[in-house]
Backbone bond lengths (Angstrom), bond angles and torsions (degrees), N, CA, C in turn:
res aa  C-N    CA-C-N  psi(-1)  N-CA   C-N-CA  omega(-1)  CA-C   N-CA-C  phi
1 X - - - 1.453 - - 1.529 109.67 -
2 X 1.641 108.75 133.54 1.108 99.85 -177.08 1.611 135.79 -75.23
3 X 1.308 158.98 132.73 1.386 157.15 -116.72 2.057 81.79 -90.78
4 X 1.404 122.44 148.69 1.199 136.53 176.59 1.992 94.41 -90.68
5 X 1.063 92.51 152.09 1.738 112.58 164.78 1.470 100.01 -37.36
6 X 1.289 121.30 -83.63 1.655 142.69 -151.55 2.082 68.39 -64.11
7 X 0.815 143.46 -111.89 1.408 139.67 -141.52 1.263 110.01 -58.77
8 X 1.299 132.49 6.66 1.565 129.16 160.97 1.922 102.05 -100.87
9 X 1.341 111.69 -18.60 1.523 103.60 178.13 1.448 104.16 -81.63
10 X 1.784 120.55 -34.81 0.897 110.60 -170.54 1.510 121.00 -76.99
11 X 1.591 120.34 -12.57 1.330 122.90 -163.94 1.857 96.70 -84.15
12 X 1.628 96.77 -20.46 2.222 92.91 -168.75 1.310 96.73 -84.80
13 X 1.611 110.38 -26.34 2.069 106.84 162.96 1.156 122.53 -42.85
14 X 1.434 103.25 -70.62 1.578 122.62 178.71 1.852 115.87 -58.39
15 X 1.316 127.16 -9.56 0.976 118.92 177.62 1.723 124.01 -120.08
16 X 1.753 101.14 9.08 1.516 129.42 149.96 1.494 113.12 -67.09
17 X 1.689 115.67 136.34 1.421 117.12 -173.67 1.591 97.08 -64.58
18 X 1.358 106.04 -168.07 1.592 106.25 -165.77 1.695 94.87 -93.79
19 X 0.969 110.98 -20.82 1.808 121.93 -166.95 1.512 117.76 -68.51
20 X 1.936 106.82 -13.49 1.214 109.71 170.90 1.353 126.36 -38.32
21 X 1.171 119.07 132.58 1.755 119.46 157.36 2.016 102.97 -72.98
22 X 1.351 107.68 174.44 1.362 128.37 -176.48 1.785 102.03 -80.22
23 X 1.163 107.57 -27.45 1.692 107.70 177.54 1.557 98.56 -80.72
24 X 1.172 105.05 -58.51 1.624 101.97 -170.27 1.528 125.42 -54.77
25 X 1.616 117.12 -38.88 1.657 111.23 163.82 1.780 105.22 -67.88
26 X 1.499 121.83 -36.58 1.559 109.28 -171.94 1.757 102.86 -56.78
27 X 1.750 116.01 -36.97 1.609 113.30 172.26 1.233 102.37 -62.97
28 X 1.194 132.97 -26.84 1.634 102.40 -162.00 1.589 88.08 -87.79
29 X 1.304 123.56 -49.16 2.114 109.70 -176.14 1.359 119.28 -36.58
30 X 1.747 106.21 -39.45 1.119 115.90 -176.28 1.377 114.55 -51.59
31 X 1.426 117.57 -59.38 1.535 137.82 -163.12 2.002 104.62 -81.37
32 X 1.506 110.89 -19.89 1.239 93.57 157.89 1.519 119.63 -93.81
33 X 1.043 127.52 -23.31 1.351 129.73 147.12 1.569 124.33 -34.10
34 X 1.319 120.17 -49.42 1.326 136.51 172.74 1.813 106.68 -43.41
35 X 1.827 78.32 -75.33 1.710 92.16 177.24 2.008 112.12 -30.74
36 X 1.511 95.24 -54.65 1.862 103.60 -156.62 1.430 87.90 -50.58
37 X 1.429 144.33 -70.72 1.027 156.45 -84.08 1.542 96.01 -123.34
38 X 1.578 109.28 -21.68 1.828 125.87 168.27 1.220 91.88 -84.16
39 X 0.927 144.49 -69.78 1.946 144.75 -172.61 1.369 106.24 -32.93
40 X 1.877 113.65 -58.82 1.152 103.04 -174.10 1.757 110.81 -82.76
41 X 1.212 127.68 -10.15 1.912 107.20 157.67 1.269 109.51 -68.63
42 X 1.345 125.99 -19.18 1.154 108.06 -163.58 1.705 101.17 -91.00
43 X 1.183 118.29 -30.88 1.595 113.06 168.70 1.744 109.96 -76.91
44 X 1.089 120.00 3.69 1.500 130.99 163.78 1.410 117.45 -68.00
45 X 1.524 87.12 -38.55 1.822 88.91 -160.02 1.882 105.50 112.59
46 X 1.457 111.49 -36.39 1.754 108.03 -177.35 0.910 128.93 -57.64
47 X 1.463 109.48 45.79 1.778 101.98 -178.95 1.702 85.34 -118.82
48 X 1.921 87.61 -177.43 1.760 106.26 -178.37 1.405 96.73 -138.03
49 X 0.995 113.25 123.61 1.913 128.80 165.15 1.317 105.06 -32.40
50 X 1.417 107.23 158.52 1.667 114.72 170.73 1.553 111.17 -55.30
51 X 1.966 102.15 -39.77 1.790 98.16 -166.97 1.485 100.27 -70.76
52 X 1.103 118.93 -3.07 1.753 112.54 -162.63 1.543 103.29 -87.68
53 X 1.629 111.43 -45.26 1.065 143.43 158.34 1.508 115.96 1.12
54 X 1.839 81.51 -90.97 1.737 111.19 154.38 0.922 136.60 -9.09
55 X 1.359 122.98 -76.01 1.593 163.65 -179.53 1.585 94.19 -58.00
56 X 1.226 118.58 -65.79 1.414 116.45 -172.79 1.540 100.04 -45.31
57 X 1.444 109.64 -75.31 1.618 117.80 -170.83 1.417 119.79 -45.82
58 X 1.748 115.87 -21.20 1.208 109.36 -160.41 1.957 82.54 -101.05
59 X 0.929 134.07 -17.12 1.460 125.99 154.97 0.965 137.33 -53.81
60 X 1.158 99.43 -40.06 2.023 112.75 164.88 1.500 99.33 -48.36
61 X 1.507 135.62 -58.87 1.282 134.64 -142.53 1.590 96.44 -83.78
62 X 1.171 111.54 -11.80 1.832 104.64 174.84 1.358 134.99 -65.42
């Protein structure tokens, strides 16, 4: 069964040292949140290749 929200927030709580500040665990939810949310485009299909990448950036400079 897959882990619920409230018990996947609580396990990245519980596995922060105790010395955290209140900004520093809200960055770390944030940044595993980040991560989940890249996993699932990437099992979507929403990603762009490195050459695509490229192309974009090297358009900007035109």
């Amino acid at each position: 069964m897959e882990e619920t929200a409230k018990e996947r927030l609580i396990r990245i709580i519980q596995e922060q040292p105790d010395d955290m500040t209140d900004e520093e665990i809200l960055r770390e939810l944030l940044f595993h949140r980040m991560i989940r949310r890249g996993l699932k485009d990437v099992e979507a299909g929403r990603v762009l290749s490195h050459e695509e990448v490229v192309g974009e950036i090297e358009s900007w400079e035109k």
